[in-house]
Backbone as a ProteinNet text record, in pm:
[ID]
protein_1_A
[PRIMARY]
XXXXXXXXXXXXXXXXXXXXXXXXXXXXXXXXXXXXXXXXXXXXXXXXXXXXXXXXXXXXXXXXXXXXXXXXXXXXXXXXXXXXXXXXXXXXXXXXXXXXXXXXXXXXXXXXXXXXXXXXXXXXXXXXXXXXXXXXXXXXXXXXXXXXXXXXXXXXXXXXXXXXXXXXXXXXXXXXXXXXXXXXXXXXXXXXXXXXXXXXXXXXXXXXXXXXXXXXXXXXXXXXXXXXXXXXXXXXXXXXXXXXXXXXXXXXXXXXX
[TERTIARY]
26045.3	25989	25897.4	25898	25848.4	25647.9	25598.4	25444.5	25418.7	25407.1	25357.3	25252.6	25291.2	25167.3	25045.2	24940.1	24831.1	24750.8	24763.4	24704.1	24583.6	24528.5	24422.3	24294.4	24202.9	24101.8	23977.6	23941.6	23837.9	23749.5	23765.6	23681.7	23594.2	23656.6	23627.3	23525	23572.7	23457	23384.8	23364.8	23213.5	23157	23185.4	23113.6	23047.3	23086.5	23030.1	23034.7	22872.9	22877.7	22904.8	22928.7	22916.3	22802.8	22743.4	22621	22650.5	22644.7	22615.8	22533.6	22652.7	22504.2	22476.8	22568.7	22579.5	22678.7	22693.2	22826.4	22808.2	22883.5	22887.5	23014	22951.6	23105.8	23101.7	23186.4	23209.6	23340.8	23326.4	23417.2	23406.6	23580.5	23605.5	23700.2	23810.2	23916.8	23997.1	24096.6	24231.1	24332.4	24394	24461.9	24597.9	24597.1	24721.7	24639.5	24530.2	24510.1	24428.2	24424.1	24336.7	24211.6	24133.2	24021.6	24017.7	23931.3	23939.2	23855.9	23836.2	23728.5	23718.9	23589	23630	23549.3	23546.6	23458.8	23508.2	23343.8	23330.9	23308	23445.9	23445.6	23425.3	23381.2	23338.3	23465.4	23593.3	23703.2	23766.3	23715.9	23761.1	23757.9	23846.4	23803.9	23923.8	23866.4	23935	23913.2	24026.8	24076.8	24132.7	24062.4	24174.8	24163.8	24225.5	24234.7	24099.6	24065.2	23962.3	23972.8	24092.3	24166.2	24338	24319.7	24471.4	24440	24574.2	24570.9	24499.2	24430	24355.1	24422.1	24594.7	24629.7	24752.7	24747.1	24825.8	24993.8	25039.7	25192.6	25167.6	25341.7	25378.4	25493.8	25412.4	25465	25624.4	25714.5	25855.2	25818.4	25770.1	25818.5	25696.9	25608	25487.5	25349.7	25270.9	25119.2	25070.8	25070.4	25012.5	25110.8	25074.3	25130.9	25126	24988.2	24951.7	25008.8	25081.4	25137	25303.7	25285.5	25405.7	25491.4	25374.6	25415.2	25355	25282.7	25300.5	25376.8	25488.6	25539.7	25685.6	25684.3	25774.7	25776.1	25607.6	25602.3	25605.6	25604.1	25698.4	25806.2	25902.6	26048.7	26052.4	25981.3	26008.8	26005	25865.5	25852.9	25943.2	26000.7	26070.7	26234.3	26248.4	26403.8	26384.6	26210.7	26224.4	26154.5	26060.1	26015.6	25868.3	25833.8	25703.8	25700.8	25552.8	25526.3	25588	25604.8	25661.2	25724.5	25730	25792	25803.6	25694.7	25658.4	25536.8	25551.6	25492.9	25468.9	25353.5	25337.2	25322.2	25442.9	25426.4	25357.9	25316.6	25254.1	25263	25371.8	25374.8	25330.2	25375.2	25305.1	25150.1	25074	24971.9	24922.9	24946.7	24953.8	24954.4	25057.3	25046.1	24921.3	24889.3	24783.8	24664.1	24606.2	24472.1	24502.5	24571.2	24592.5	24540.8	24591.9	24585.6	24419.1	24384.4	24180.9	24114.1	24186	24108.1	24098.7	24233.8	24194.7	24078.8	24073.6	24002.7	23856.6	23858.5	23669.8	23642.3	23685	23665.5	23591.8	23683.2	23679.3	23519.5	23506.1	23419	23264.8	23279.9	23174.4	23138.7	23247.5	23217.2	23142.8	23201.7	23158.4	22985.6	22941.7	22850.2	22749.9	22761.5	22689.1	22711.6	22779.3	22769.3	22704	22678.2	22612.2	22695.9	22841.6	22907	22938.1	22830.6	22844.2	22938.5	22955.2	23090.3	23227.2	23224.2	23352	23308.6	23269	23231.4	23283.9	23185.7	23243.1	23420.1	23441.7	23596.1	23666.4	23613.1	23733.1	23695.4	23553.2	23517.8	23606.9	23622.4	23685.5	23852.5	23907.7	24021.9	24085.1	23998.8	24031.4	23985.3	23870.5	23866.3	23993.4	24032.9	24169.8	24264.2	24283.4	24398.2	24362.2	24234.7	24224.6	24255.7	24215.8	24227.8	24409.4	24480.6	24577.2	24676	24608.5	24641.4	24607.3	24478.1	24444.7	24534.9	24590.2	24657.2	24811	24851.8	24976.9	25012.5	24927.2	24975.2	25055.8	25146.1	25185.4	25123.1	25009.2	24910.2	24761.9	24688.9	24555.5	24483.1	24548.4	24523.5	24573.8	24629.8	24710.2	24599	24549	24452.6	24330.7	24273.2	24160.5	24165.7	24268.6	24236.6	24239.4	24221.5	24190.9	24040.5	24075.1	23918.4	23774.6	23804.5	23707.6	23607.6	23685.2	23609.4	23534.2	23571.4	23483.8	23350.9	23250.2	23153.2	23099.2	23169.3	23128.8	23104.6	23284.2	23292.5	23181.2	23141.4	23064.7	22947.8	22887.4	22749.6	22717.9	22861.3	22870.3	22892	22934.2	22921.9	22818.2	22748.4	22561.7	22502.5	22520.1	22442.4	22448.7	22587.1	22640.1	22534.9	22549.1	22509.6	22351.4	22303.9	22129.8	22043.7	22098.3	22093.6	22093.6	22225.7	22231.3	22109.6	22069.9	21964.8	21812.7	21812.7	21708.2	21682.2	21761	21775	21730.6	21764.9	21741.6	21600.6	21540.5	21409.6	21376	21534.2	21539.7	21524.6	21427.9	21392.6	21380.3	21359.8	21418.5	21571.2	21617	21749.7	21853.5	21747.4	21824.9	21804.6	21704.8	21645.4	21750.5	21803.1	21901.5	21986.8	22037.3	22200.6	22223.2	22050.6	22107.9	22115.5	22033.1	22010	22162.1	22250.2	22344.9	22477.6	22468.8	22540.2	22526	22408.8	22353	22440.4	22395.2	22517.9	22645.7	22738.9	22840.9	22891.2	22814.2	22827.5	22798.4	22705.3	22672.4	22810.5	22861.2	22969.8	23110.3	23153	23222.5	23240.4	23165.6	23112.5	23146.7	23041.9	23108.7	23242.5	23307.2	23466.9	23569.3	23560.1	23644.4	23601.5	23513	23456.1	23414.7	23320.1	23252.9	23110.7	23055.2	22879.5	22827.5	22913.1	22862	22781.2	22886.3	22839.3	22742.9	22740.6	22568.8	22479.8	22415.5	22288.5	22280	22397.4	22387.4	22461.9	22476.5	22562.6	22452.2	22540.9	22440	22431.6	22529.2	22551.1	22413.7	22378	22306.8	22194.4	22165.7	22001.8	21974.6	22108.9	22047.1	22000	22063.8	22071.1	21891.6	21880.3	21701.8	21598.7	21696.4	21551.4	21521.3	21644.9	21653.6	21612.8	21630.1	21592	21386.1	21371.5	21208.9	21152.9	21224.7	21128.5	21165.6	21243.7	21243.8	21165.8	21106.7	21027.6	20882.2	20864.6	20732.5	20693.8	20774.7	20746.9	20802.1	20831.7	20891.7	20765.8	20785.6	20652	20627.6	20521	20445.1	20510	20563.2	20571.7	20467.6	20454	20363.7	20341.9	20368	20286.4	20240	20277.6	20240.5	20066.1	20077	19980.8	19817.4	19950.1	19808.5	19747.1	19850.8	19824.7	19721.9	19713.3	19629.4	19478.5	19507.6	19350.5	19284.4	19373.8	19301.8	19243.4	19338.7	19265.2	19161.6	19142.8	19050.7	18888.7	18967.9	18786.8	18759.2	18842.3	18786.3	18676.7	18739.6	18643.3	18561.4	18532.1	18408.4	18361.4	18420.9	18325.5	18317.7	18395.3	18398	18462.8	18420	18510.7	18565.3	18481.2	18507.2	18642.4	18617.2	18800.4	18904.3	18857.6	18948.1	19049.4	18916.3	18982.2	19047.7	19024	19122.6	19245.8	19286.6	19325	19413.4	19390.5	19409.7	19553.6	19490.6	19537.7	19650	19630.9	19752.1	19866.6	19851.4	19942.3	20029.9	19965.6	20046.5	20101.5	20051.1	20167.4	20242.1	20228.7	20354.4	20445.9	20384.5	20527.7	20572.8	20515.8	20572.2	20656.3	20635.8	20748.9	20850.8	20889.9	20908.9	21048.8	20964.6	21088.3	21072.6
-2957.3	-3067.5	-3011.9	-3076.9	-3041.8	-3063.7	-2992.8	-3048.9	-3116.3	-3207.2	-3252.7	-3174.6	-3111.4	-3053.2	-3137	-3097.4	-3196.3	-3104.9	-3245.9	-3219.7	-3288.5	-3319.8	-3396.9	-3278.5	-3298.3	-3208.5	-3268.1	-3431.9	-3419.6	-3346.2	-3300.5	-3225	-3101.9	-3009.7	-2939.2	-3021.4	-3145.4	-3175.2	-3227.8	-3263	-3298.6	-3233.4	-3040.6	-2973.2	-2896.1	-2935	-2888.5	-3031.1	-3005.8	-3172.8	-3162.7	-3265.8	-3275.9	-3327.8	-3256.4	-3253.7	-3369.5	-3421.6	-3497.3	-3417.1	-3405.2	-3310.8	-3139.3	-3123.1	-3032.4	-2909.2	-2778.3	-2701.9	-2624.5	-2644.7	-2612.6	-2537.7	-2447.9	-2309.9	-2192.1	-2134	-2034.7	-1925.4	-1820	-1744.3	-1706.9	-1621.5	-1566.8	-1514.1	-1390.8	-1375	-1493.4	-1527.3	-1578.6	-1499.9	-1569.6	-1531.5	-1417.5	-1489.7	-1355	-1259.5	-1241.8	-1092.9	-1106.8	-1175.9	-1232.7	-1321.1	-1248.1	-1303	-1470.8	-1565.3	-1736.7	-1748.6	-1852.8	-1951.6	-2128.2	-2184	-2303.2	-2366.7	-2454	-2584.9	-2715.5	-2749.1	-2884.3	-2983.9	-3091.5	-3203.7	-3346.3	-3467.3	-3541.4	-3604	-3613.3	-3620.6	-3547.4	-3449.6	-3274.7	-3174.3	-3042.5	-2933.7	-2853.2	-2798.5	-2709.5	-2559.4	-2503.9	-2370.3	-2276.9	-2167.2	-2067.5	-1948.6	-1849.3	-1707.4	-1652.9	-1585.8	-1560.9	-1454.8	-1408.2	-1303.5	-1347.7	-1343.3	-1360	-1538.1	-1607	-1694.1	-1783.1	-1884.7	-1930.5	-2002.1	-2071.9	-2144.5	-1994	-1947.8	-1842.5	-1826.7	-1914	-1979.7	-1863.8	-1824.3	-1750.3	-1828.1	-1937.8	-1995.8	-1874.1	-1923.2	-1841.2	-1740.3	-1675.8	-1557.4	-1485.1	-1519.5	-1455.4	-1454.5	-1416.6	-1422.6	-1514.7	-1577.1	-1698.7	-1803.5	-1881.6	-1957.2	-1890.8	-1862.2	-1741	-1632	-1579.7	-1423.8	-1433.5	-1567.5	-1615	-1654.4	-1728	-1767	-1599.9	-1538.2	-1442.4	-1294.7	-1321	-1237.5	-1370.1	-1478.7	-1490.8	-1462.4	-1500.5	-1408.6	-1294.7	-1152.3	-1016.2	-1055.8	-1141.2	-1139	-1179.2	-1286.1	-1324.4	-1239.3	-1138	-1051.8	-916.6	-911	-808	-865.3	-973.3	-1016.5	-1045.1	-1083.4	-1131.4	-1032.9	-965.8	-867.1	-922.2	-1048.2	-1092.8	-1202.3	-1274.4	-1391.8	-1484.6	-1506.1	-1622.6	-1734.5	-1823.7	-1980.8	-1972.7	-1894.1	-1873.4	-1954.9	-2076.5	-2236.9	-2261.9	-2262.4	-2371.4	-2509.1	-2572.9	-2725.2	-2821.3	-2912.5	-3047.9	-2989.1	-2939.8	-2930.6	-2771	-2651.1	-2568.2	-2558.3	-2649.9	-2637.7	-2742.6	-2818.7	-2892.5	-2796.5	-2725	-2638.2	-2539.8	-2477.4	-2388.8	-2461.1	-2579.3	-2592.6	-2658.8	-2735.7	-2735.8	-2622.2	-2476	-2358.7	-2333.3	-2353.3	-2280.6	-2374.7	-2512.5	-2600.6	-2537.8	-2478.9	-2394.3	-2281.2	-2197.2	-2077.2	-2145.5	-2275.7	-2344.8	-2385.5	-2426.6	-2462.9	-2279.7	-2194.8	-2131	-2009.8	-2012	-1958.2	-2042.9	-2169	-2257.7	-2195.2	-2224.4	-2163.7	-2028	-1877.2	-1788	-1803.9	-1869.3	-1886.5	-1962.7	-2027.6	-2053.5	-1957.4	-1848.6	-1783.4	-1654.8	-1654	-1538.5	-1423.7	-1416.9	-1338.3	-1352.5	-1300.3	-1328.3	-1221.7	-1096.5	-1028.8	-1125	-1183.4	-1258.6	-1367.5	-1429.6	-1544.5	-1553.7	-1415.7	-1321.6	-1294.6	-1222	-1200.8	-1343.8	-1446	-1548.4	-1620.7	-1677.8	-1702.5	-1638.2	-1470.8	-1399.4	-1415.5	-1420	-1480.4	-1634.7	-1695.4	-1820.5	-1824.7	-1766.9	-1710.3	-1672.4	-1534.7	-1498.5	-1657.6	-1735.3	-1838.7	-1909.9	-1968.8	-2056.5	-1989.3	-1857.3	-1805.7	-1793.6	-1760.8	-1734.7	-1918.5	-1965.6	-2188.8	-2209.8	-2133.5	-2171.9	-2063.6	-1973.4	-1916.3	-1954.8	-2011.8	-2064.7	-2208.5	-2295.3	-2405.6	-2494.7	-2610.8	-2655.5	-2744.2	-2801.2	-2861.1	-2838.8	-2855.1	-2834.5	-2978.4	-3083.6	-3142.3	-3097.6	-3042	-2981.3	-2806.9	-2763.8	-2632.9	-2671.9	-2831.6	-2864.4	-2921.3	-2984.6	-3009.3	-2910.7	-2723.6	-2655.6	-2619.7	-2585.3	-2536.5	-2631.4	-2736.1	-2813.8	-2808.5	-2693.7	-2653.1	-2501.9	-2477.6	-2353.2	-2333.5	-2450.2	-2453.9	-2420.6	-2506.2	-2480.8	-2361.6	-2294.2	-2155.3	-2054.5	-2060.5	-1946.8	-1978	-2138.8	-2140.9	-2094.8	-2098.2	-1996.4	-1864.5	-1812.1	-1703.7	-1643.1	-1690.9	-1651	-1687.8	-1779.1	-1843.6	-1720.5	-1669.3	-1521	-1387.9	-1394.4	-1242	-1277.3	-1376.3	-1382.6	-1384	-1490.6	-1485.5	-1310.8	-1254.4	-1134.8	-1046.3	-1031.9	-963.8	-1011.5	-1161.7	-1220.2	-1168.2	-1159.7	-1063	-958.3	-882	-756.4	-716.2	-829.6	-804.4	-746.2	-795	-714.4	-853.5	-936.2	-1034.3	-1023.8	-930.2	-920.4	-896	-790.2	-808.5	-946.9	-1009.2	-1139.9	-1221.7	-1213.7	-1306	-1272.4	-1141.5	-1118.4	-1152.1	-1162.4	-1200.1	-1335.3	-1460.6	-1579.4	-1610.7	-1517.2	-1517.3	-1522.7	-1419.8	-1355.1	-1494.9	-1575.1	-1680.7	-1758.6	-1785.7	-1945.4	-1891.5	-1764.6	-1713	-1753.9	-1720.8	-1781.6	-1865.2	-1980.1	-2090.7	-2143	-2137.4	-2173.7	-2139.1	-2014.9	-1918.3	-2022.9	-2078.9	-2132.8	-2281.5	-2377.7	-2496.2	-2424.1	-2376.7	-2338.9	-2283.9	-2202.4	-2160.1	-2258.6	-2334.8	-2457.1	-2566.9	-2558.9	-2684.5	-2812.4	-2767.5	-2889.5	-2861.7	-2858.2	-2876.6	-2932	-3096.3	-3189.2	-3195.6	-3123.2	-3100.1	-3043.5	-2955.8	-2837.9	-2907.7	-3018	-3079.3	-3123.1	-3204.6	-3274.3	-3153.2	-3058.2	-2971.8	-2967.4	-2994.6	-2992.7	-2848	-2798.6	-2659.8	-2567.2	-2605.7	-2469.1	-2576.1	-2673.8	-2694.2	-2657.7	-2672.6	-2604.6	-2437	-2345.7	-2262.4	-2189.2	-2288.4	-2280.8	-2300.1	-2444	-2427.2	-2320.2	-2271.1	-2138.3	-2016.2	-2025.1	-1872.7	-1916.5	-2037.1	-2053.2	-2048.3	-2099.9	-2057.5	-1909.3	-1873.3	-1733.7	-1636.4	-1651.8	-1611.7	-1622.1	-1755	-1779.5	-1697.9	-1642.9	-1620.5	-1468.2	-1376	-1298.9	-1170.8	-1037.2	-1003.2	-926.5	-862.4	-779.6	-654.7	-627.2	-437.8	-379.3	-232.4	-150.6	-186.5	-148.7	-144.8	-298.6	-388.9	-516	-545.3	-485.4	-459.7	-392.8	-260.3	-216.7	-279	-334.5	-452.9	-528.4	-563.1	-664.1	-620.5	-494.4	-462.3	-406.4	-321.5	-294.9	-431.7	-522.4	-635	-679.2	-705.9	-740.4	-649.4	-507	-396.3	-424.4	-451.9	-493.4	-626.4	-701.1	-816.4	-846.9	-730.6	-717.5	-573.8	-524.3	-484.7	-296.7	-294.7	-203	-106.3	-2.8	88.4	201.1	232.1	354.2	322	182.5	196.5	168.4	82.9	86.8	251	321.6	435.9	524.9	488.2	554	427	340.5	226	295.5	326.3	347.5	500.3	561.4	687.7	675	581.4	590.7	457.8	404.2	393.6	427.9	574.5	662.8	737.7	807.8	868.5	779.1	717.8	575.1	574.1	562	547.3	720.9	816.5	921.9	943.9	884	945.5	814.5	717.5	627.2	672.6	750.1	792	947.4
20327.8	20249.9	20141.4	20006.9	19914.9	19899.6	19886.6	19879.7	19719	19696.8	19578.7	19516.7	19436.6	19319.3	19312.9	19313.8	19298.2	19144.3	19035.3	18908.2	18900.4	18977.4	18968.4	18947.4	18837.4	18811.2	18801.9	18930.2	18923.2	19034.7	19138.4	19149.9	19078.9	18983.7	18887.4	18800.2	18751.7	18705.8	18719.9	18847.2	18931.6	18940.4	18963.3	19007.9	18824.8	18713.9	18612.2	18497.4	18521	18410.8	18271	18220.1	18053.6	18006.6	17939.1	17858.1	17693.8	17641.7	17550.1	17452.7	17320.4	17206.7	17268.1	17367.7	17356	17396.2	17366.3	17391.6	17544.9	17614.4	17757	17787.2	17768.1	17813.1	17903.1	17956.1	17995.4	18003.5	18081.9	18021.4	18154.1	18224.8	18354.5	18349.7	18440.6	18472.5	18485.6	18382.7	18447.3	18559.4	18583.2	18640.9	18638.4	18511.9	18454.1	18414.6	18443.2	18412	18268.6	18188.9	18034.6	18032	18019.1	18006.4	17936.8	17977.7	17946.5	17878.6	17820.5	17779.4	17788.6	17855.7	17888.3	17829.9	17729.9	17684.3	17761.9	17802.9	17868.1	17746.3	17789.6	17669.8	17767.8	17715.3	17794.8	17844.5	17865	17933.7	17994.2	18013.1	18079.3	18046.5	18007.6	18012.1	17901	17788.4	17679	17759.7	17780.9	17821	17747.2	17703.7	17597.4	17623.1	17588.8	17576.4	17502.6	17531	17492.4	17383.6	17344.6	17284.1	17216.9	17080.1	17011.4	17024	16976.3	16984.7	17100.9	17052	17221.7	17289.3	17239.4	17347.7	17409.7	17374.5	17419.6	17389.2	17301.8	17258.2	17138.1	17098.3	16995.2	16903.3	16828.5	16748.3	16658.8	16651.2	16562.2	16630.9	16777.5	16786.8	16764.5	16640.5	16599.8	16692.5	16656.1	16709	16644.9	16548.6	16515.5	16418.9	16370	16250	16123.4	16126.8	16022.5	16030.1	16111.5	16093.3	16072.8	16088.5	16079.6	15954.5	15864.8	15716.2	15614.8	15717.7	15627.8	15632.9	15730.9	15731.6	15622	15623.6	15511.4	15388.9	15371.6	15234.6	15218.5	15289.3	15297.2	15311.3	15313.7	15332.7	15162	15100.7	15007.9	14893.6	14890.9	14845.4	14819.2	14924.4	14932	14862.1	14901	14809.6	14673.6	14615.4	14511.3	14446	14442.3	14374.7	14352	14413.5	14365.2	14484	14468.1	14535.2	14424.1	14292.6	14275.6	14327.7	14318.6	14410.2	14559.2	14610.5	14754.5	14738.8	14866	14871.2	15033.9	15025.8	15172.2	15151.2	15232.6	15213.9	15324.6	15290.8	15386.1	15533.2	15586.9	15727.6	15764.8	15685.7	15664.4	15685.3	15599.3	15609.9	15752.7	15807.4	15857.9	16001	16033.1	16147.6	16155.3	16025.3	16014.2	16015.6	15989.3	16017.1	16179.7	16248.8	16365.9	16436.3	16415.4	16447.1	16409.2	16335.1	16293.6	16387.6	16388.2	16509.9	16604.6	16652.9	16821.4	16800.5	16674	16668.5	16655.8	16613.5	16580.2	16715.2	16819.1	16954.8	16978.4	16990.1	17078	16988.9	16851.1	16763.6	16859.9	16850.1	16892.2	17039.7	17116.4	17267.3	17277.4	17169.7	17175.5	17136.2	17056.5	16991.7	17092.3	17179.7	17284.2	17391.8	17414.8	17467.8	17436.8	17359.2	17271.1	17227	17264.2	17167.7	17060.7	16992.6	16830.6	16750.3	16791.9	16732.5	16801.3	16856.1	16899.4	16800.1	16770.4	16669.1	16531.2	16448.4	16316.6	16303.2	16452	16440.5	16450.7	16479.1	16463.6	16372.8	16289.5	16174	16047.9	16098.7	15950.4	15981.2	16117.5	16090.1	16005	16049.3	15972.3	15824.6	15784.1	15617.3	15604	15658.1	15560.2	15573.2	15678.7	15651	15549.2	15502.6	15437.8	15300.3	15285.6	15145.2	15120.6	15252.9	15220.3	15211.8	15226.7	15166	15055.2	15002.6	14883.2	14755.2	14820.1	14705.1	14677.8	14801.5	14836.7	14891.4	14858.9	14895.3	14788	14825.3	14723.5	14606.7	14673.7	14565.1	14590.3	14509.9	14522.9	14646.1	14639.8	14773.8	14931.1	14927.2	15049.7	15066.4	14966	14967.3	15012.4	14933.3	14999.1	15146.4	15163.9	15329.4	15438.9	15397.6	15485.7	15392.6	15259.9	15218.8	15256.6	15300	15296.8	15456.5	15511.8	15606.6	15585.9	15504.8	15465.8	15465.6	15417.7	15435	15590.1	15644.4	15809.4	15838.5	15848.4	15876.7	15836.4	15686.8	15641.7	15739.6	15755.6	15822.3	15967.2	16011.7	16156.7	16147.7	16035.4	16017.3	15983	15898.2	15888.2	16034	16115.6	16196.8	16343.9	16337.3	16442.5	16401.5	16273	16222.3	16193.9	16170.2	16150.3	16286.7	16390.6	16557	16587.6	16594.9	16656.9	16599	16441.2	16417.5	16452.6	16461	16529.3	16679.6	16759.4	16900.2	16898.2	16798.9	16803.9	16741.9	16720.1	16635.7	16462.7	16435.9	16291.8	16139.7	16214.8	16116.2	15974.9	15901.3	15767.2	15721.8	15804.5	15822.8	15786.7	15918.3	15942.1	15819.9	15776.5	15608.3	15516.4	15510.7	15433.7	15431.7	15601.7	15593.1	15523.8	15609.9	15548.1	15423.1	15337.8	15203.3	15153.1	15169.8	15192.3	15193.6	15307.8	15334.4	15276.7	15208.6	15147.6	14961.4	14911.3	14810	14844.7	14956.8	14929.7	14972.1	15003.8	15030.4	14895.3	14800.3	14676.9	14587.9	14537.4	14497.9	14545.4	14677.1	14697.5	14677.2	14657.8	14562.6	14436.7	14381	14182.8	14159.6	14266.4	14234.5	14228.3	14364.3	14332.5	14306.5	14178.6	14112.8	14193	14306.1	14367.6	14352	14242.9	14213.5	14241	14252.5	14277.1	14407.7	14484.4	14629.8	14692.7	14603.6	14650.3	14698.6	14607.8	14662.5	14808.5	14832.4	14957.7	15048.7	15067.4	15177.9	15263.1	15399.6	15518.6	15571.8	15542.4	15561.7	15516.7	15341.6	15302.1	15358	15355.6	15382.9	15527.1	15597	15749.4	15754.6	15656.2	15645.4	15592.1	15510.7	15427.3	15493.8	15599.2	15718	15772.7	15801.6	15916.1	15800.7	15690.4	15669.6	15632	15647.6	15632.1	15775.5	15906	16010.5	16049.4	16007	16061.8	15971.5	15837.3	15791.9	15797.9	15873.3	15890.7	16019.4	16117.3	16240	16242.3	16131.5	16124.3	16115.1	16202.7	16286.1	16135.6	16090	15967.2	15975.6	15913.8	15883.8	15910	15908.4	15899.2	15741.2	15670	15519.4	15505.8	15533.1	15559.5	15634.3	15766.6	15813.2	15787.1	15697.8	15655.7	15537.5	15420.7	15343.6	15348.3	15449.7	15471.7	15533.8	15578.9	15634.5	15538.3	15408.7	15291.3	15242.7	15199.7	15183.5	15192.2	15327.1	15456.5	15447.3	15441.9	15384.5	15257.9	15124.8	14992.7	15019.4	15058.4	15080.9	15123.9	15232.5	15324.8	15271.9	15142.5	15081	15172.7	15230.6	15358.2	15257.5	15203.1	15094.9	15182.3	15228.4	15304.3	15474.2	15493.8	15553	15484.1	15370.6	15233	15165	15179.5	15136.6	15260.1	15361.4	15482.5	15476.4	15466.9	15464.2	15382	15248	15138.8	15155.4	15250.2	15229.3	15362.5	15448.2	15500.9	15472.7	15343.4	15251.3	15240	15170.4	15082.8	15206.5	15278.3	15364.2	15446.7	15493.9	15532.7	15392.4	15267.2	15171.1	15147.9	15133.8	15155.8	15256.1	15369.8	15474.1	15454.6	15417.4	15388.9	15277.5	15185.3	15062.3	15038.6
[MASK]
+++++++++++++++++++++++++++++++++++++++++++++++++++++++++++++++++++++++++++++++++++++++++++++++++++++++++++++++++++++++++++++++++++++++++++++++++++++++++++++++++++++++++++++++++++++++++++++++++++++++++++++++++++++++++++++++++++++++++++++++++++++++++++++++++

């Protein structure tokens, strides 16, 4: 006699709640041997590979959709001598942002998990797709309905690489990177003529907050430090720690350069 399969998955999610407002994930051995990833959604549970595609399917044979239309354009290339009248159409594009959806689930999950080089690497995979829609799609409406997530992407991509240097205690660093992101997030508005948009992007103003509290709380350098205690003896008139003050300055910037 046959045992009925049992698909029922609420026990699983009794035993891990859904949070509201917020990202609830984890990561474990599957079973086949490939590491998982699981986001808790308030109707159950998103599961992916934690590696290569996240639902784990080889669309035509390929590793992705993307490796897929671009190995046609090497076929095309190679019969025609150029990309000329090589086109992604409506459904084309249509499969490929389907496809960055799975990689933004699983970017988000990493990102509450704190693997932020897993974050970057699937942030910069989906850059190359979108660039490779916007050079090949069949109309400039069919390019914007993947570019129009770009903004996002870049802000998780600053948000991986400013975090990880925030960890590490390298708070100027990190000032840079967002400096860094909020450029091409700006750069990407003026290229494809959306100016309009700059003002209101939720993207860079989240980005300004973050590069202003992390500057306000961002610890003093040594030359900073001593900055300020020269300061500090001018004003109190104190010359003589001024001029020790003074002199280890200069050898801090001597060993310095």
């Amino acid at each position: 006699m046959l045992v009925p399969m049992n698909f029922d998955i609420s026990d699983l999610l009794s035993k891990w709640d859904y949070k509201p407002g917020q990202v609830v994930a984890r990561r474990f051995p599957g079973n086949d041997g490939r590491e998982k990833v699981q986001l808790r959604v308030d109707l159950g549970v998103l599961q992916m590979n934690a590696e290569g595609r996240p639902d784990g399917r080889r669309p035509m044979a390929h590793d992705s959709w993307h490796d897929f239309q671009a190995d046609r354009l090497r076929k095309h290339v190679e019969a025609q001598g150029n990309d000329e009248d090589f086109e992604l159409d409506a459904d084309a594009c249509a499969k490929l942002q389907q496809e960055c959806i799975q990689y933004h689930h699983r970017y988000i999950c990493f990102f509450q998990l704190e693997d932020f080089a897993a974050v970057e690497r699937d942030c910069e995979r989906n850059l190359r797709v979108f660039e490779f829609v916007a050079e090949y799609a069949g109309s400039d409406e069919l390019a914007w309905s993947l570019l129009q997530f770009v903004p996002q992407l870049l802000m998780m991509r600053t948000r991986a690489r400013g975090t990880a240097l925030v960890r590490r205690k390298k708070h100027a660093d990190a000032c840079a990177a967002i400096e860094e992101g909020l450029e091409e997030l700006e750069a990407f508005y003026r290229e494809n003529g959306r100016e309009d948009l700059l003002a209101n992007s939720g993207e860079i103003a989240s980005l300004r907050t973050w590069l202003e509290e992390i500057g306000s709380r961002r610890p003093l350098t040594e030359f900073e430090k001593l900055q300020q205690a020269l300061d500090e003896a001018i004003r109190s008139e104190d010359y003589e720690r001024a001029a020790t003050v003074r002199d280890q300055i200069r050898k801090l910037q001597a060993s310095e350069s």
